[in-house]
N, C-alpha and C positions, 0 to 999 in steps of 0.2 A: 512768206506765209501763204500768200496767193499760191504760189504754186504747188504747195503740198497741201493746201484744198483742193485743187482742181485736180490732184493726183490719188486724192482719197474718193474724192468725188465719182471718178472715171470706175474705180477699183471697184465700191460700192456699191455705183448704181449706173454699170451700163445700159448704153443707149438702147439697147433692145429689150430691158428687162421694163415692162411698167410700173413706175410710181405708187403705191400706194398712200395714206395719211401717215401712217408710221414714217415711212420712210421719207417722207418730207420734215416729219418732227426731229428724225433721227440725223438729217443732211443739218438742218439749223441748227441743234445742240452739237455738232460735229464742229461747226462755222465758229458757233457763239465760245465752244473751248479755244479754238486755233489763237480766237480773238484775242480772247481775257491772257492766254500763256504769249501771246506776241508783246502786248501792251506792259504783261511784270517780268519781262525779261531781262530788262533792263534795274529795276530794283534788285530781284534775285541777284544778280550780280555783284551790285554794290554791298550783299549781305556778306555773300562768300569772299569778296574781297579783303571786308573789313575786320573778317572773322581769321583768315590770314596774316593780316597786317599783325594782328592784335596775338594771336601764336606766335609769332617771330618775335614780334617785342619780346617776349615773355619768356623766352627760350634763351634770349640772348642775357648777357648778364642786366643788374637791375640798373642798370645807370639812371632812366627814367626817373626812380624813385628817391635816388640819391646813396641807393645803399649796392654795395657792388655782390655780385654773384658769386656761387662757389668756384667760376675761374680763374678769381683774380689770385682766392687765399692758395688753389693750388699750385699757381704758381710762384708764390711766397714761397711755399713748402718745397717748390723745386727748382728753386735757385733759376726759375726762369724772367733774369732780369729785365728784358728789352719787351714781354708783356706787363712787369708789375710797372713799369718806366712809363711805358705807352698808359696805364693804365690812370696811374697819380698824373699825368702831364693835364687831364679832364678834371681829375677827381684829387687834388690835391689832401683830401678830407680822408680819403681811404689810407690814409698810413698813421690811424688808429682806429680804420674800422675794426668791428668785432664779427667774428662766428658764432654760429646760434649755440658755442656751447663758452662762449664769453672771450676765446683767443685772438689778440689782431697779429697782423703781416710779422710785426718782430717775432712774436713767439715761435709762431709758426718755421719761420728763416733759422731759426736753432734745433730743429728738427735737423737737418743736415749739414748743417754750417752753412748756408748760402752766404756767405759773408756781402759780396756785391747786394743782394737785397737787402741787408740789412743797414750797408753805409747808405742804400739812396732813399732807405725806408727811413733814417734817420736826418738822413738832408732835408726829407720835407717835413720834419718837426713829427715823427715817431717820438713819441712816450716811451722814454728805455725801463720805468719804473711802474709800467702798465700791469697790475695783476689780472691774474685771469677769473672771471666770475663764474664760471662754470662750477656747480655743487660740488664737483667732485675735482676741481681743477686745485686745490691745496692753495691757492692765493699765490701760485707762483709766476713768479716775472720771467722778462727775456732771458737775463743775466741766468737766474736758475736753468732757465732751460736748457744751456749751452754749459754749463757748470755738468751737466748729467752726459751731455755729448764729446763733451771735450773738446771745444770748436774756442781756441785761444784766439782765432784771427776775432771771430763776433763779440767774444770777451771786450778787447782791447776796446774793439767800435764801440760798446755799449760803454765804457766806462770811460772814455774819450767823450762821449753825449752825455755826460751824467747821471748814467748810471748808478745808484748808490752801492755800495761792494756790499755794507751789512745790512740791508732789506730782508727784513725773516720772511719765511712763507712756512707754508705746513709738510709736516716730515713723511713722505711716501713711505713711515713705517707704520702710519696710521694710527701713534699715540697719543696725536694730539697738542705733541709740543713744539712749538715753533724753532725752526733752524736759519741759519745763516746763510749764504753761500758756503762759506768758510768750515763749516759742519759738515758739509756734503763733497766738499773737496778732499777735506780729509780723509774723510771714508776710501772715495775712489782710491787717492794715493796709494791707501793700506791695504785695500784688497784688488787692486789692479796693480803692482810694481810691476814693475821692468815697461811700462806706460808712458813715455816720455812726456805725454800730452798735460797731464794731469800735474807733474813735477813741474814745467812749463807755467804754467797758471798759475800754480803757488804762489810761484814767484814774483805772478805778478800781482797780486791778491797781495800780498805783503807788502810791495812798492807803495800797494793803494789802502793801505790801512783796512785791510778786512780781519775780522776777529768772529772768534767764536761766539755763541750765543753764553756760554760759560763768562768768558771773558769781557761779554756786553753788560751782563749782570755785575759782575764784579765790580766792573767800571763805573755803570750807573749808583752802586749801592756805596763804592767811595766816594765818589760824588756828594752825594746827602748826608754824607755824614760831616763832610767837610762845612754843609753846613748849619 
């Protein structure tokens, strides 16, 4: 600071030019700025610092908060297991976080069969009967999700974790009436043949006692009459 006074100083008011009152007022207000900017230079710093720290934080996923960022679900959604791994290894609680439109990591992992996501997403105690809360998400679970994908490896895992096979959700024909898995498989079969995936799942859907929403009613209504 001293010496970019004395360089302001020299510039301003050479030694050959005479002093007037101004310019002695104008040399101390020159002095008295250098002073004040030498002395908060050291605060300013700590502002811009903490103002960075606090962007980073914030940029990076929300762990701080407890709740995880849109990096973790995307990589739920893309089968990229060694960040969802790394991720639960902190946050074991994120394997039934939700997205702000109510889906956790299972759901999501039936987007394209991630199957690895979905066994370690289950290893640390994933909800396989998690509905989605989103307005317009039909209350559908993991199992449905994979049920529309065709993804028999995620199948297996979710109903390995107890999954329940006849968990209705709401029917993507928008009427309102509640369906099965087993309703929705159906369908595929009969308008997808020659689909091995879908004949696959039947199969196994049948080993595990899934039934139509037809045939749920049925059930339940011999049921009470029995007694």
């Amino acid at each position: 600071m001293i010496l970019l006074s004395f360089l302001l100083d020299r510039y301003l008011f050479p030694n050959h030019r005479r002093m007037d009152r101004t310019d002695h007022a104008l040399r101390f207000t020159i002095w008295a700025g250098l002073a004040v900017l030498f002395l908060t230079l050291p605060d300013l710093y700590g502002v811009v610092a903490a103002g960075d720290e606090e962007a980073s934080s914030s940029s990076s996923s929300s762990s701080s908060s407890g709740l995880p960022g849109p990096d973790f679900f995307d990589a739920c959604s893309k089968g990229e297991t060694d960040l969802v791994a790394e991720a639960m290894q902190s946050h074991p609680e994120w394997a039934n976080a939700r997205t702000p439109n109510g889906e956790t990591c299972l759901h999501l992992a039936g987007i394209y069969g991630a199957s690895s996501v979905t066994a370690l997403v289950l290893e640390h105690g994933g909800d396989p009967n998690v509905r989605s809360t989103y307005e317009k998400g039909l209350r559908m679970h993991p199992l449905s999700w994979n049920v529309y994908g065709g993804h028999l490896k995620n199948i297996e895992l979710l109903l390995g974790a107890g999954a329940d096979v006849n968990l209705d959700f709401d029917s993507m024909v928008g009427d309102g009436d509640p369906v099965t898995p087993m309703d929705v498989l159906l369908e595929l079969v009969k308008n997808e043949k020659g689909d091995d995936r879908f004949s696959a799942i039947e199969a196994v859907f049948r080993k595990h006692g899934a039934k139509t929403m037809e045939e749920l009613r049925a059930s339940a209504s011999a049921s009470s009459n029995e007694l």
